[in-house]
MARTORSE-182756 format. One record per residue (C-alpha): residue number from 1; residue in three letters; x, y, z. Coordinates in pm, whole numbers, plus 50000, padded with zeros to 5 digits. Layout:
<kolros>
+-----+------+-------+-------+-------+
: seq : type :     u :     v :     w :
+-----+------+-------+-------+-------+
: NUM :  ALA :     X :     Y :     Z :
...
+-----+------+-------+-------+-------+
</kolros>
This chain:
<kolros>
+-----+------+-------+-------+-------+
: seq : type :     u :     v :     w :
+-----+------+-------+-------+-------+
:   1 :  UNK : 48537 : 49110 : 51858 :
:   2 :  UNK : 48180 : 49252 : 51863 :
:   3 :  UNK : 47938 : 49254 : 51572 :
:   4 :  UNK : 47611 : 49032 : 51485 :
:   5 :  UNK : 47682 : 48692 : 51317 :
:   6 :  UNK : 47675 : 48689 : 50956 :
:   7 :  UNK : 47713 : 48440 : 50736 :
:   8 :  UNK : 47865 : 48584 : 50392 :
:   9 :  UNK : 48199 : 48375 : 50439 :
:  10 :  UNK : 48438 : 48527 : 50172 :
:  11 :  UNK : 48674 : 48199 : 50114 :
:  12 :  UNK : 49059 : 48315 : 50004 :
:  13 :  UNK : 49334 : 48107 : 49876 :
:  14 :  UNK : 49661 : 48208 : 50024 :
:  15 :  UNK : 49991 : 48100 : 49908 :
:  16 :  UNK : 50195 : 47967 : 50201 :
:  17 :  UNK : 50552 : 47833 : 50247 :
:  18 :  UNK : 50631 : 47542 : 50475 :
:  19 :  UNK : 50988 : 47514 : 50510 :
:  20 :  UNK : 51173 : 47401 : 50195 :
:  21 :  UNK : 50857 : 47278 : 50071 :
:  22 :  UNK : 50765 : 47435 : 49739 :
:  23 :  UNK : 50454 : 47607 : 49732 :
:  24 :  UNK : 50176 : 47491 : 49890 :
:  25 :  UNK : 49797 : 47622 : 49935 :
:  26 :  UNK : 49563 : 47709 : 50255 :
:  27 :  UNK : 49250 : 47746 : 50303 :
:  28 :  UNK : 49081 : 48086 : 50536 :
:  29 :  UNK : 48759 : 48167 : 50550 :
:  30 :  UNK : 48551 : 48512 : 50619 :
:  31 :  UNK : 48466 : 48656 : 50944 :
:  32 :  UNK : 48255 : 48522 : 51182 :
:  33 :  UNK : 48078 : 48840 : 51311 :
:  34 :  UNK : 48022 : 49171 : 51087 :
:  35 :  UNK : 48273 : 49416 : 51222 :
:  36 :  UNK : 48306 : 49808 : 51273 :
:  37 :  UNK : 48570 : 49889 : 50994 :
:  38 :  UNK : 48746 : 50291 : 50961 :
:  39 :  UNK : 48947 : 50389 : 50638 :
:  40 :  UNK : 49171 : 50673 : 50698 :
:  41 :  UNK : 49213 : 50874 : 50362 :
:  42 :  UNK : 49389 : 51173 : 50227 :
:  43 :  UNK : 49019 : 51338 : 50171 :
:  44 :  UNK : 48697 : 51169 : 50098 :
:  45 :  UNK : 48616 : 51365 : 49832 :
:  46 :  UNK : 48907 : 51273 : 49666 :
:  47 :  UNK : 48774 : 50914 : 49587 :
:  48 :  UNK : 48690 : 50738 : 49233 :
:  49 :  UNK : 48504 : 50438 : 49118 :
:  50 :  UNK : 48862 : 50321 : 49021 :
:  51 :  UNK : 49043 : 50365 : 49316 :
:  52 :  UNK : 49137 : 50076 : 49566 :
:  53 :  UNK : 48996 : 50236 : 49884 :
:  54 :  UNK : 48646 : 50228 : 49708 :
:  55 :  UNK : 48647 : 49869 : 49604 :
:  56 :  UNK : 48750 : 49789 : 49937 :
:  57 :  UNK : 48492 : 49969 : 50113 :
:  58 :  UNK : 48212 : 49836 : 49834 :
:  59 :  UNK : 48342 : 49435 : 49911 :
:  60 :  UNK : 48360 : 49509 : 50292 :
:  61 :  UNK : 47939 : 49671 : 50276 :
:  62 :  UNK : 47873 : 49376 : 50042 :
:  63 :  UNK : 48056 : 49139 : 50344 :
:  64 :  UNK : 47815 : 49257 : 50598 :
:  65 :  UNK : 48062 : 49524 : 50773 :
:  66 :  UNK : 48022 : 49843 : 50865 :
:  67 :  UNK : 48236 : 50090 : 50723 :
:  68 :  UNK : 48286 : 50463 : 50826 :
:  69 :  UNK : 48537 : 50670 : 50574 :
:  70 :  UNK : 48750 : 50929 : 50798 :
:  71 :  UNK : 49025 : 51234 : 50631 :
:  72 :  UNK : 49343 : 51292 : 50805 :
:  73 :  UNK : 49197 : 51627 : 50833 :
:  74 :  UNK : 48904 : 51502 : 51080 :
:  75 :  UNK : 49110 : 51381 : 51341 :
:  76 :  UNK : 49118 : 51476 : 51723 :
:  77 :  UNK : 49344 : 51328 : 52020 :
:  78 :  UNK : 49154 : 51438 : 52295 :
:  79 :  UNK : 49263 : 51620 : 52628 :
:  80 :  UNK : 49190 : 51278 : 52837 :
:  81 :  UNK : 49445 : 50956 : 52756 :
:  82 :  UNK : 49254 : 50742 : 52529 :
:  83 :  UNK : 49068 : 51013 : 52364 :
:  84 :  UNK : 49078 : 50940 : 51967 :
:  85 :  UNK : 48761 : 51118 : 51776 :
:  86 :  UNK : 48719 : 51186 : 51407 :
:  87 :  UNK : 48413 : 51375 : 51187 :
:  88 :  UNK : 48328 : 51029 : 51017 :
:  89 :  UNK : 48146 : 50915 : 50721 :
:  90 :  UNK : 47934 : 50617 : 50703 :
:  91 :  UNK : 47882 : 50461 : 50368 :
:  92 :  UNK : 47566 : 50337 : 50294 :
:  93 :  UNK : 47564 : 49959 : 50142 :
:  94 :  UNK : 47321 : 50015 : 49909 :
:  95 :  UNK : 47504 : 50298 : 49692 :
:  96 :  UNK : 47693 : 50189 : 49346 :
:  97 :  UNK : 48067 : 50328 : 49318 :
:  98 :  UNK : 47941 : 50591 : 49083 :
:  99 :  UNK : 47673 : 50729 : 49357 :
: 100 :  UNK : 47872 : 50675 : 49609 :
: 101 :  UNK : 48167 : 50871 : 49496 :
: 102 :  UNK : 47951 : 51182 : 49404 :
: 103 :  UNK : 47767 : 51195 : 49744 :
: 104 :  UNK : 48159 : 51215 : 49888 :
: 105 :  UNK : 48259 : 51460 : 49618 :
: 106 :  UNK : 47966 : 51648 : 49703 :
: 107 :  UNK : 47984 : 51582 : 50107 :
: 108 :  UNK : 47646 : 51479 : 50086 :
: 109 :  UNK : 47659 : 51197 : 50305 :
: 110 :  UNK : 47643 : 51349 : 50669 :
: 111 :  UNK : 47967 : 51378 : 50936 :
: 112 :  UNK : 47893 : 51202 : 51261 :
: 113 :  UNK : 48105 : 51218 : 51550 :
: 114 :  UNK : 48275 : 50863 : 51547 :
: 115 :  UNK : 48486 : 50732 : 51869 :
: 116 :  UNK : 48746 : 50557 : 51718 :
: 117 :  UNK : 48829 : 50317 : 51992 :
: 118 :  UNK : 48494 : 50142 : 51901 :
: 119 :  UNK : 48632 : 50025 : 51583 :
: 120 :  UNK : 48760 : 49671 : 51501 :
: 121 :  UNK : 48955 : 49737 : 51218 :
: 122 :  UNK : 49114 : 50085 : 51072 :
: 123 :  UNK : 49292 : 50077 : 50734 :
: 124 :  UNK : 49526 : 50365 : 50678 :
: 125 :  UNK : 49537 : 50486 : 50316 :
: 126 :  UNK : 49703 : 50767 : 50274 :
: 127 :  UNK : 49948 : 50848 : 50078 :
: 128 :  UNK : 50271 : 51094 : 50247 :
: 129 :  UNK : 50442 : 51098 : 49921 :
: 130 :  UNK : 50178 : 51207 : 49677 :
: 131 :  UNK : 50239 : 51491 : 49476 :
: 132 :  UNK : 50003 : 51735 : 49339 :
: 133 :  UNK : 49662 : 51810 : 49355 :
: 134 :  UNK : 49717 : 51492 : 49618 :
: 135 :  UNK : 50013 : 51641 : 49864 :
: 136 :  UNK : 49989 : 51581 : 50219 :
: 137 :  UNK : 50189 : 51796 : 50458 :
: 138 :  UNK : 50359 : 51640 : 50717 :
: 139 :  UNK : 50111 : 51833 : 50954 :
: 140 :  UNK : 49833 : 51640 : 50880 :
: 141 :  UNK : 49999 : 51304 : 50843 :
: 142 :  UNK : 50220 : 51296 : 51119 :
: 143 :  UNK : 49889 : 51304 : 51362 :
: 144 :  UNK : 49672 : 51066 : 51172 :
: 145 :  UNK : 49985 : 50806 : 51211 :
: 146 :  UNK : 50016 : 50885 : 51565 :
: 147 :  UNK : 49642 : 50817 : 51641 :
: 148 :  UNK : 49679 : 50481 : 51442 :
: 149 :  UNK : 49973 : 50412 : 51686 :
: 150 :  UNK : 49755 : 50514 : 51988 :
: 151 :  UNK : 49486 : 50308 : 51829 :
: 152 :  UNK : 49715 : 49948 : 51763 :
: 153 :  UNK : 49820 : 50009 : 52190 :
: 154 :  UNK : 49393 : 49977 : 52265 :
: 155 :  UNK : 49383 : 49701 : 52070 :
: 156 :  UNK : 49223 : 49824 : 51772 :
: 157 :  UNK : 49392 : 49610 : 51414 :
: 158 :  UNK : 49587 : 49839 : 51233 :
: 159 :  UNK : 49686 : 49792 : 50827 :
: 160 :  UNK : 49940 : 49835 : 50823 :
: 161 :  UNK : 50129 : 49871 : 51142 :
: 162 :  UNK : 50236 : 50264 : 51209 :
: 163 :  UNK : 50562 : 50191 : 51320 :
: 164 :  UNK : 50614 : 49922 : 50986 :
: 165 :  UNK : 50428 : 50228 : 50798 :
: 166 :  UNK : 50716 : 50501 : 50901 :
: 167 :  UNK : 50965 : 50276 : 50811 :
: 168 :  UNK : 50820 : 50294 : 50439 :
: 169 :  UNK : 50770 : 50693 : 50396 :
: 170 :  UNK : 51020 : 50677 : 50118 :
: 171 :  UNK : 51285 : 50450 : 49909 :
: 172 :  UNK : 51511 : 50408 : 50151 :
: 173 :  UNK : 51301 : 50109 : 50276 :
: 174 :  UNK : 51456 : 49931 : 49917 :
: 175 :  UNK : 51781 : 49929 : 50122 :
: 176 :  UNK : 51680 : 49682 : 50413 :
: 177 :  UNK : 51505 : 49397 : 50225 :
: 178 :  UNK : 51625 : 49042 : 50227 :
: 179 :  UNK : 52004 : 48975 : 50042 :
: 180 :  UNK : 51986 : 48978 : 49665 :
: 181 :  UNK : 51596 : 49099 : 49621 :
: 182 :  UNK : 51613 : 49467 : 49598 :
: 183 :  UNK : 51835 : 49688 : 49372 :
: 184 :  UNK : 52171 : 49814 : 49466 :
: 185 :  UNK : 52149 : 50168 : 49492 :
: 186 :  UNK : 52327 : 50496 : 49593 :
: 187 :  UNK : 52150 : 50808 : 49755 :
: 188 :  UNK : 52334 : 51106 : 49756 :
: 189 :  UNK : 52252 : 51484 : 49625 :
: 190 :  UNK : 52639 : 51512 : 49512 :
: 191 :  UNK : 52719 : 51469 : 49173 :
: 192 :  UNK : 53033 : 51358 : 49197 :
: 193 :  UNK : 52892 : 51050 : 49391 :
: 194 :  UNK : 52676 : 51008 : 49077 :
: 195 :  UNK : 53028 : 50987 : 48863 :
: 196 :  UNK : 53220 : 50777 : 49081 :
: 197 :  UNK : 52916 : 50526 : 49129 :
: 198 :  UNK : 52889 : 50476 : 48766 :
: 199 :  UNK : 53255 : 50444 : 48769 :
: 200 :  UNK : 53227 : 50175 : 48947 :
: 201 :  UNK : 52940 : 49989 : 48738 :
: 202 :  UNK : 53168 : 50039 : 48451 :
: 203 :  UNK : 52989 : 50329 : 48286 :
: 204 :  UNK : 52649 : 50151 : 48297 :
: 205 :  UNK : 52354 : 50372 : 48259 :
: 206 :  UNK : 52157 : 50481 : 48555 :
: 207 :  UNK : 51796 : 50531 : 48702 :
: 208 :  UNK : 51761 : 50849 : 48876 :
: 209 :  UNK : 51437 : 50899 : 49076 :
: 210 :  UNK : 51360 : 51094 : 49394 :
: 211 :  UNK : 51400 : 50900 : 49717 :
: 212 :  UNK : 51041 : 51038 : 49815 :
: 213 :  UNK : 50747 : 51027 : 49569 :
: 214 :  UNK : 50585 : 50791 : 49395 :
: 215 :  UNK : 50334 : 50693 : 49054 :
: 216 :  UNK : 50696 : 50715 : 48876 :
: 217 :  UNK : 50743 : 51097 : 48896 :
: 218 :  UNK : 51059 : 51272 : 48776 :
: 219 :  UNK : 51198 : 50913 : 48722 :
: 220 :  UNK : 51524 : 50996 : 48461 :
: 221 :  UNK : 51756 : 50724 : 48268 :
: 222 :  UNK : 52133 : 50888 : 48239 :
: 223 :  UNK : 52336 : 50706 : 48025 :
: 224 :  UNK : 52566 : 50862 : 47717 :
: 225 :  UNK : 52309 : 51103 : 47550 :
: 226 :  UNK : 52173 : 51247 : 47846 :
: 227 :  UNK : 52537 : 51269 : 48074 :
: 228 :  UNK : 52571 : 51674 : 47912 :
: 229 :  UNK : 52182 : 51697 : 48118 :
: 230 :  UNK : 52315 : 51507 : 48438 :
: 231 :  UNK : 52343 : 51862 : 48658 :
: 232 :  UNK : 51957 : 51940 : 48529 :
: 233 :  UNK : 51841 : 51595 : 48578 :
: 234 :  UNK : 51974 : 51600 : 48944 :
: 235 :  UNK : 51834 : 51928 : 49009 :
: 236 :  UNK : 51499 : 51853 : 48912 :
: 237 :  UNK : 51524 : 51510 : 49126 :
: 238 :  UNK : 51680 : 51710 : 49420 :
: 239 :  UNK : 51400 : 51959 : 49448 :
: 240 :  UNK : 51234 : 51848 : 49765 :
: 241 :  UNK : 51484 : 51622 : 49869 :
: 242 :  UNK : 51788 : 51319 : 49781 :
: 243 :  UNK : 51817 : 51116 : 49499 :
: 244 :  UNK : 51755 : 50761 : 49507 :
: 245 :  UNK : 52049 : 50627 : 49221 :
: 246 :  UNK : 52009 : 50245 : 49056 :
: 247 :  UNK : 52165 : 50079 : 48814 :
: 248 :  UNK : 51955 : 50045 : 48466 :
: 249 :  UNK : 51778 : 49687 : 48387 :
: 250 :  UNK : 51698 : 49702 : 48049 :
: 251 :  UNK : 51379 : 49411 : 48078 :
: 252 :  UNK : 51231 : 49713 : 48286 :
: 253 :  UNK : 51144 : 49841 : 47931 :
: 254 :  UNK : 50924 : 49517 : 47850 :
: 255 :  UNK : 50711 : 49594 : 48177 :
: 256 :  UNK : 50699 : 49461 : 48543 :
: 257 :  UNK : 50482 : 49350 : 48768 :
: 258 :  UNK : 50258 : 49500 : 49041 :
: 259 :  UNK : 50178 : 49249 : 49318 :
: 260 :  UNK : 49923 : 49200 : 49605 :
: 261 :  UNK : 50065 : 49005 : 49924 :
: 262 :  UNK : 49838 : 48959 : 50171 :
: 263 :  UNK : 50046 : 48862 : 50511 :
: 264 :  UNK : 50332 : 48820 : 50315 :
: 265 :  UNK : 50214 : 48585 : 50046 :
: 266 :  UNK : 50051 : 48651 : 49714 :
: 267 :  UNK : 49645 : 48605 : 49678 :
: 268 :  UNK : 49463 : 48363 : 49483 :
: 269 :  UNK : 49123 : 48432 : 49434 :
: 270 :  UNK : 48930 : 48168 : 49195 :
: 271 :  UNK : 49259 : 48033 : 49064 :
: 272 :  UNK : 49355 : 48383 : 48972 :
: 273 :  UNK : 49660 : 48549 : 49083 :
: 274 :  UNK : 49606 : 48891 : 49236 :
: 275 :  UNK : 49860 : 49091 : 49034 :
: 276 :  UNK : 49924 : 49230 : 48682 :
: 277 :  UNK : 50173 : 49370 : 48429 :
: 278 :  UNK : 50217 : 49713 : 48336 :
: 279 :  UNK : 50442 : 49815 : 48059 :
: 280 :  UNK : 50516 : 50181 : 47993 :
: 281 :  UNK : 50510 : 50279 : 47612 :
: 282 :  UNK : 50706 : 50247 : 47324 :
: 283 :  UNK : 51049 : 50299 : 47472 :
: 284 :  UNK : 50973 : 50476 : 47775 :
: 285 :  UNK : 51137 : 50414 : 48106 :
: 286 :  UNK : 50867 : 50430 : 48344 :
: 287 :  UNK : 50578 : 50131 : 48379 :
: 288 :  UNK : 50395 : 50334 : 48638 :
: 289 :  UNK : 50024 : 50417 : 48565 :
: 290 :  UNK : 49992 : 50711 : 48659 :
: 291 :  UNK : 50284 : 50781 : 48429 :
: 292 :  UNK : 50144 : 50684 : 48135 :
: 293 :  UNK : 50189 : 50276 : 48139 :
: 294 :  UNK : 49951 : 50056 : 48033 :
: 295 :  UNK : 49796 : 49705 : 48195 :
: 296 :  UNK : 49918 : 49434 : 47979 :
: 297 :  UNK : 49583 : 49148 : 47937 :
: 298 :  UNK : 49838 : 48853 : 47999 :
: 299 :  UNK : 49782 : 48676 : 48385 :
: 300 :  UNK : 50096 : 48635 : 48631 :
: 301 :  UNK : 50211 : 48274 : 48702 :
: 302 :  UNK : 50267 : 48195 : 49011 :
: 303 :  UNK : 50614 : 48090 : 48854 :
: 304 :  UNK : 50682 : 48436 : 48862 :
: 305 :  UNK : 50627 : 48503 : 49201 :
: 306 :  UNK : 50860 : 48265 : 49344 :
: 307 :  UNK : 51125 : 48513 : 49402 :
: 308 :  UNK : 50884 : 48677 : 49648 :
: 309 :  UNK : 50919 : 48391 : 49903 :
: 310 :  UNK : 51190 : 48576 : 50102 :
: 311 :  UNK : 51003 : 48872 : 50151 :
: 312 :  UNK : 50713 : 48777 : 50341 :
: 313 :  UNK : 50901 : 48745 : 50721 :
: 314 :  UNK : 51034 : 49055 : 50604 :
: 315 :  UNK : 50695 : 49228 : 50555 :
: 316 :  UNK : 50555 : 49051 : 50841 :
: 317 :  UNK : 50790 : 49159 : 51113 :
: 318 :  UNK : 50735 : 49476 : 51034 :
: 319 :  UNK : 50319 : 49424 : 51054 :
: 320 :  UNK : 50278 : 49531 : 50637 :
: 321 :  UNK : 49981 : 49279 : 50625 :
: 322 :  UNK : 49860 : 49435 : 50265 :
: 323 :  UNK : 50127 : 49581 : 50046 :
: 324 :  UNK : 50154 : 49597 : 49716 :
: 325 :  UNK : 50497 : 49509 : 49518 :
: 326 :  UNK : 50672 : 49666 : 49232 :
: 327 :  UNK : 50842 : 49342 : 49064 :
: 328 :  UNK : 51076 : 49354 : 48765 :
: 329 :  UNK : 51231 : 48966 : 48742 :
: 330 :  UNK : 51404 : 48861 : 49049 :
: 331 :  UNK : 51425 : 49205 : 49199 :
: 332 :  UNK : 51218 : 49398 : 49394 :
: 333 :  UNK : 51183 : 49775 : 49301 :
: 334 :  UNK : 50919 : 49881 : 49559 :
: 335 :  UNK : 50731 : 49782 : 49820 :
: 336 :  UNK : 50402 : 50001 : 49822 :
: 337 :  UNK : 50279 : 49999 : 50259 :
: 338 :  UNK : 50082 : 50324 : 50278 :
: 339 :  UNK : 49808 : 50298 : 49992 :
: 340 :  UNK : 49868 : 49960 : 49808 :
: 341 :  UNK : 49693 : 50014 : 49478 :
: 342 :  UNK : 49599 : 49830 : 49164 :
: 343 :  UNK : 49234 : 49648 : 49206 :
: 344 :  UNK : 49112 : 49784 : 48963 :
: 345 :  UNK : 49332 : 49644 : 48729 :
: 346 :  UNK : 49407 : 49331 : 48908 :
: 347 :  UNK : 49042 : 49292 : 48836 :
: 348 :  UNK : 49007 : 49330 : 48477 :
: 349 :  UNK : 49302 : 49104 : 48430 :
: 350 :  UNK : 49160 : 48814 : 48647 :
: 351 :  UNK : 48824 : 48871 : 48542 :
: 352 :  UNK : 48724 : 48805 : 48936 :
: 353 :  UNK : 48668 : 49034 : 49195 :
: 354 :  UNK : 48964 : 49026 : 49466 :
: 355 :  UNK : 48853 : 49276 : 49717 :
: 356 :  UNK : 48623 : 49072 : 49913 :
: 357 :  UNK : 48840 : 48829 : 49953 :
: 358 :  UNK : 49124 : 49092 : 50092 :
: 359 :  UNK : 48875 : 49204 : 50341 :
: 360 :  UNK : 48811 : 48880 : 50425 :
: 361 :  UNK : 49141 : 48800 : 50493 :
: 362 :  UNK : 49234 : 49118 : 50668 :
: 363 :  UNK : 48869 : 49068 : 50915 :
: 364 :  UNK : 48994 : 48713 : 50974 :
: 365 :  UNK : 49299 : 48815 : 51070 :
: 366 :  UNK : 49172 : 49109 : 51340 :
: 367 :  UNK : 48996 : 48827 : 51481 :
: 368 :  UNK : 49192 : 48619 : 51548 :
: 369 :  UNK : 49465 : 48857 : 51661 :
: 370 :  UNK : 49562 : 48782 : 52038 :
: 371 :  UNK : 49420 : 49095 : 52267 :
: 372 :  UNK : 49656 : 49371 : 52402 :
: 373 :  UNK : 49712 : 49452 : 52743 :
: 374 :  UNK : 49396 : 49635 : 52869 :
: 375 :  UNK : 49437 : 49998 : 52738 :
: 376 :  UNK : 49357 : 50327 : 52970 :
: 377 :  UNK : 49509 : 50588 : 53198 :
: 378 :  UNK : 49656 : 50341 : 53395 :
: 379 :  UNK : 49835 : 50146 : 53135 :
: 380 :  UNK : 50186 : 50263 : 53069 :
: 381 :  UNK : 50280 : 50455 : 52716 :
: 382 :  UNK : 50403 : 50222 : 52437 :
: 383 :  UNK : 50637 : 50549 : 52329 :
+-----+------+-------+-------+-------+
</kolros>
C-alpha cells in the first residue's frame, strides 16, 4: 500500500475467540504507512460534530491519513472500464469538528476531481433507509454501491463489503443470523397473518415496525389496548413497504445495548468496552436515539457481550468489518452495516476516545489484505 511512513501507531485491543477457549485478548497495532482514505456520505453538508463519520475522519487526520469526503451525488463511472471519478473533498487536519462542519455546511472547502482507484481505503456511510430530511432514493444509492463494488474488484478495501452491504438494506437480514440469536419474526402486510401469528404465541403482545427504516421510526407495541388500532397501526407501518412482526420482550423497556464489533469482535480501547446502553423513557417502547432514548452512564461488561461470540463468522463472511449491534439480552435485534453509529456516545460513556483506534484497526486490516487479481480492461467482470 502506498503512503510515507508514519509513526502514530494507534494500539487496539480486540476481543478474539480461540476455539472453546473463553475469551481471550490480542494485540494490533496502527498502520505502517499513512494511507489515502474516501468516505462516501449521503451529503457533506449534512455532517455534525456528533456524528460518527466526523470522529472518524478527525482520528484518521490526527493518524497521519489523508482523508477526502465524497456524496453519493458526486459520483461518475466513466465511459472507459475502470473509470471511477467523484467531485471530492479534502479535509484539512488542522480544522476542529465545529470548523470543520461549517466549512462543509457552507461548501467552503473546495471540490477537486479525485480518481478513486488511487485510494487505499473507502468507507461507505450512507444510509438507504433514512427517512426525512435524510432520504436517499434508490437512484443515487444504487450507483454509489455499484462503484464500491467496481472499486473492492481493483483492489481498493471496502467497509463494508457491497455485496455484505445489500444483503443488509433492511430487516430481513434479522432472519439469517446464527440459531437462537435473533428474534423470531413474521413479515407480512396481511392482517390476518398478524392474528394467526399471535395465535400462535398465545395472544402475546407484538412489536410492529417497518421492515425498512431505521432510528426506531413508526415502531408500534399491539397488545390488548391497542388490538381496536391494529388496521391503523399496520397502515401506517405498511406505507412504503412490509411489516417486520416480533414478539414483545418486556426487558426491552429497561434499555439495550448498542455495540461496536470490529471484524466480528467487540473493541476494547483502554480497558473500555466500545458500546453503551440506551433506554427509551418512562414506559416507552423504543430505546433508539433518535427516538427520544437516552444514554444510560453505566459501562458494558464484557459479560454481556458473550452472546455475541456466534456472530462474528457470520459478519465476517459476509465482509461487515465495522457494524454496529442492537443488543437486548441474548438476542440480537439489529445489525447496523451501512452507517454504524454511536461514537459519540460510546465516548462519553468510556471516557476514551475509540475512533482512532477503529481506524487503526480498519488501516491495519487494508494492509494486510492479500492483493486482487490485477484489475483493467482485460480482466474479466466480477458480475
Amino acid at each position: 500500500m502506498p503512503g510515507r511512513p508514519i509513526d502514530r501507531a494507534c494500539p487496539i485491543q480486540v476481543l478474539t475467540r480461540d476455539g472453546a477457549r473463553p475469551w481471550t485478548r490480542g494485540w494490533r497495532q496502527g498502520a505502517k504507512h499513512a494511507v489515502r482514505l474516501g468516505i462516501l456520505v449521503r451529503d457533506a453538508r449534512y455532517q455534525r460534530p456528533p456524528h460518527t463519520t466526523v470522529h472518524l475522519a478527525r482520528a484518521a487526520l490526527g493518524l497521519g491519513h489523508e482523508v477526502f469526503l465524497l456524496g453519493v451525488g458526486h459520483l461518475t463511472l466513466g465511459g472507459r472500464p475502470g473509470e471511477l471519478r467523484a467531485q471530492a473533498q479534502r479535509l484539512p487536519p488542522e480544522l476542529p469538528p465545529v470548523a470543520l462542519c461549517h466549512e462543509l455546511l457552507d461548501e467552503r472547502l473546495p471540490f477537486t476531481t479525485l480518481d478513486l482507484t488511487t485510494l487505499d481505503l473507502l468507507l461507505v456511510r450512507f444510509n438507504p433507509a433514512a427517512r426525512e430530511p435524510y432520504a436517499l432514493e434508490p437512484g443515487l444509492w444504487w450507483p454509489a454501491l455499484e462503484a464500491a463494488r467496481q472499486l473492492a474488484a481493483r483492489g481498493v478495501a471496502i467497509v463494508n463489503s457491497p455485496a455484505g452491504l445489500q444483503r443488509h438494506l433492511d430487516k430481513l437480514h434479522t432472519r439469517e443470523l446464527p440459531a437462537g440469536l435473533g428474534l423470531p419474526g413474521l413479515v407480512t402486510r396481511d392482517p390476518a397473518e398478524i392474528d394467526r401469528y399471535q395465535a400462535e404465541l398465545g395472544g402475546q403482545p407484538l412489536v410492529i415496525k417497518p421492515l425498512a427504516g431505521s432510528g426506531g421510526s413508526d415502531v408500534f407495541l399491539l397488545d390488548g389496548a391497542e388490538r381496536a388500532n391494529r388496521d391503523q397501526i399496520l397502515e401506517t407501518v405498511c406505507a412504503a413497504g412490509y411489516a417486520l412482526v416480533q414478539p414483545f420482550l418486556p426487558q426491552g423497556l429497561q434499555g439495550d445495548l448498542r455495540v461496536l464489533l470490529l471484524d466480528g469482535e467487540p473493541l476494547l480501547v483502554e480497558g473500555q468496552v466500545a458500546a453503551y446502553r440506551r433506554k427509551g423513557r418512562e414506559g416507552r417502547l423504543r430505546n433508539n436515539i433518535h427516538a427520544g432514548g437516552q444514554r444510560a452512564p453505566e459501562p458494558v461488561s464484557l459479560a454481556e457481550l458473550a452472546p455475541l461470540a456466534p456472530l462474528a463468522p457470520y459478519l465476517r463472511e459476509r465482509g461487515l468489518r465495522c457494524v454496529g449491534v442492537d443488543l437486548l439480552g441474548d438476542r440480537v435485534l439489529e445489525v447496523n452495516a451501512f452507517c454504524p453509529g454511536g461514537i459519540e456516545n460510546i465516548n462519553r460513556t468510556c471516557q476514551v476516545d475509540v475512533a482512532p483506534a477503529v481506524i487503526a484497526g480498519l488501516v491495519h486490516h487494508a494492509e494486510c489484505a492479500p492483493a486482487p487479481q490485477a484489475a483493467g480492461p482485460d480482466r474479466p467482470s466480477t458480475r
